[in-house]
C-alpha positions as CSV (number, residue, x, y, z in Angstrom):
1,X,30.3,-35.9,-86.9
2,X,33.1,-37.0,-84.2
3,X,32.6,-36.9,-80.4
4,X,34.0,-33.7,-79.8
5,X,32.0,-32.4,-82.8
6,X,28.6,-33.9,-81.1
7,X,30.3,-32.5,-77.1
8,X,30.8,-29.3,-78.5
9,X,27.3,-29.3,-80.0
10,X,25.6,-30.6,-76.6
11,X,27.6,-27.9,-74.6
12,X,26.3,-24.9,-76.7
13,X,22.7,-26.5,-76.7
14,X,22.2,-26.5,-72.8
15,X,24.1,-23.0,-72.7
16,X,21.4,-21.5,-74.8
17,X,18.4,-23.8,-73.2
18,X,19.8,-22.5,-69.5
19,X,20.0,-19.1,-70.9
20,X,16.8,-18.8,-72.0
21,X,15.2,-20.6,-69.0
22,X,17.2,-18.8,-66.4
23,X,14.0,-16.5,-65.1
24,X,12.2,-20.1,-64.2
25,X,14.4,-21.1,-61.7
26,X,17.9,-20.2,-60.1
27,X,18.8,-23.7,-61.1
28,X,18.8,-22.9,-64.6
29,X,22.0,-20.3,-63.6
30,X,23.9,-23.0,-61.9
31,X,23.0,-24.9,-64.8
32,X,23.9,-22.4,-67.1
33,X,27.2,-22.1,-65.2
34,X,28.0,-25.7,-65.7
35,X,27.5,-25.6,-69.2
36,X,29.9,-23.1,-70.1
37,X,32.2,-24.7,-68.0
38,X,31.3,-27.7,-70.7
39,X,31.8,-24.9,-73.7
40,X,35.1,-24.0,-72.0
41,X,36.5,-27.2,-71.9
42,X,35.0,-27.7,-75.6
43,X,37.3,-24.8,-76.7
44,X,40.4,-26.1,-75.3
45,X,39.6,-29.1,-76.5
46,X,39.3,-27.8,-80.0
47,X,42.3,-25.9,-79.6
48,X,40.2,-22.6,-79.8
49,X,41.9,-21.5,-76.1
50,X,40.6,-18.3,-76.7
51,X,36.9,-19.4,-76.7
52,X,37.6,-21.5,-73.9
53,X,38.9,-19.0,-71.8
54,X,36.2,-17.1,-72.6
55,X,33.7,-19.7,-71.7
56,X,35.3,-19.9,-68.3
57,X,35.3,-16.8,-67.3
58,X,31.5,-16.9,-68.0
59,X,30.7,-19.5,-65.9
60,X,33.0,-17.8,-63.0
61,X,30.5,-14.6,-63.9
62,X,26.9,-17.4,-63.9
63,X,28.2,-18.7,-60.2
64,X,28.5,-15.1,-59.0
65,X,25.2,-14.7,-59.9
66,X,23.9,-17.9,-58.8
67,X,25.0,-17.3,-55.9
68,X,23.3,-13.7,-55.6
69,X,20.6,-15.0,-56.5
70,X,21.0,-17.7,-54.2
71,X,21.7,-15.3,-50.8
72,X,18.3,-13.5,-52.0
73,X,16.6,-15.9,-51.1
């Protein structure tokens, strides 16, 4: 297993544990957000753009909603 291999692997990991934790804490959103920035640049990395596009735009979509969540109070 390479480092981009075990990068890849660590960025889909906290995507899922921030996921699934994201009713705990607001936190685990921004987190969330950070990770699929992580995934995204994973993807380009790889040289799967598409999947790091997609990855992006999700974590432009988890900081929108961090920060809904965030003016709620």
């Amino acid at each position: 297993m390479n480092a981009l291999t075990v990068f890849g692997l660590f960025s889909v990991t906290a995507m899922l544990v921030c996921y699934a934790l994201e009713r705990r804490s607001r936190w685990f959103i921004l987190a969330f957000a950070a990770a699929c920035a992580l995934g995204s640049a994973y993807g380009f990395l790889q040289g799967a753009w598409p999947f790091g596009l997609v990855e992006a735009i999700w974590s432009i979509v988890a900081l929108r909603r961090w920060e809904l969540v965030r003016r709620q109070g």
